[in-house]
N, C-alpha and C positions, 0 to 999 in steps of 0.2 A: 460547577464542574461539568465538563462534558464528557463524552465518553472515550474520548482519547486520552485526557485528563487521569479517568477513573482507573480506564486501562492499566496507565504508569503506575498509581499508587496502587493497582491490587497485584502488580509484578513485585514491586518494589517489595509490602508485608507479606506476600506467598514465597522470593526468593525464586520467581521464574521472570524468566525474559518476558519483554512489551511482546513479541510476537505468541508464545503459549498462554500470555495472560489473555491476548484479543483471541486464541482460536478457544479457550475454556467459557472466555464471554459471551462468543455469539454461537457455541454448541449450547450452553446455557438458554442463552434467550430462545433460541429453535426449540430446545425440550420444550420447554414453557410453555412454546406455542401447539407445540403438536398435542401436546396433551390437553390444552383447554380446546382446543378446536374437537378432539374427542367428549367434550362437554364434560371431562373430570376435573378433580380441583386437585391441589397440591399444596399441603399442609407442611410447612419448616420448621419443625417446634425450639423456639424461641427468635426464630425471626416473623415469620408471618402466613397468610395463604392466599394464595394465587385461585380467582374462580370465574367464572363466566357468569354475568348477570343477566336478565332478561328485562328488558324497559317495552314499557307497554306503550301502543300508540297513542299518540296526542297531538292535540293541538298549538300553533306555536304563532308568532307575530315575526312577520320579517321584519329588520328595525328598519330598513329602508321605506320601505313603500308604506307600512301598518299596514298590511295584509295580511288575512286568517291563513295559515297556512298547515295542512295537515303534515303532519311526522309520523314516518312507519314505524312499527314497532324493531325491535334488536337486539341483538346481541351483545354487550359490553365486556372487555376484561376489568377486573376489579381487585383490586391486594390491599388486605388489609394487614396493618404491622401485629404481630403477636404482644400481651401487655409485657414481656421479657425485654424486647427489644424495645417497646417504648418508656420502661423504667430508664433505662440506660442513658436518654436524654433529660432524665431528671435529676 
C-alpha cells in the first residue's frame, strides 16, 4: 500500500474526503517530525512510540571496492509498535 492508497482507506473508515484525509496525514507526519527533531518521544498508548535513536560510529565495508570505510555517528527515527497493537495481528 502506498500512501495514496492509505490516504483513500483512512478517508473512506474516518468518513472524510481523500483531500482532509491527505492534509490530517502530512500535519501528522510534520508533528512527528518536529517533535523528534526537538529530541522528544511520542508515546500512542496502544499503538506505539515514536523516538530518536543514537548510533554510534563505526566501521563498515563498501561492498563494491572491500574497502574499510569509517561511518559517522547519528541520529536515527525509530517506532516501535505498542504489545496492544501487536496482539491485534495475532
Amino acid at each position: 500500500m502506498n500512501k495514496q492508497e492509505f490516504i483513500k482507506a483512512f478517508a473512506d473508515k474516518a468518513n472524510f474526503t481523500q483531500k482532509d484525509a491527505g492534509i490530517a496525514f502530512d500535519a501528522m507526519a510534520a508533528t512527528i517530525a518536529d517533535v523528534l527533531k526537538k529530541g522528544e518521544k511520542i508515546q500512542i498508548a496502544g499503538f506505539g512510540t515514536f523516538e530518536v535513536k543514537k548510533r554510534a560510529a563505526r566501521e563498515g565495508i563498501n561492498p563494491l571496492t572491500k574497502q574499510k570505510v569509517k561511518i559517522a555517528a547519528c541520529k536515527v527515527p525509530s517506532f516501535k509498535f505498542g504489545n496492544s497493537f501487536k496482539g491485534l495481528l495475532n
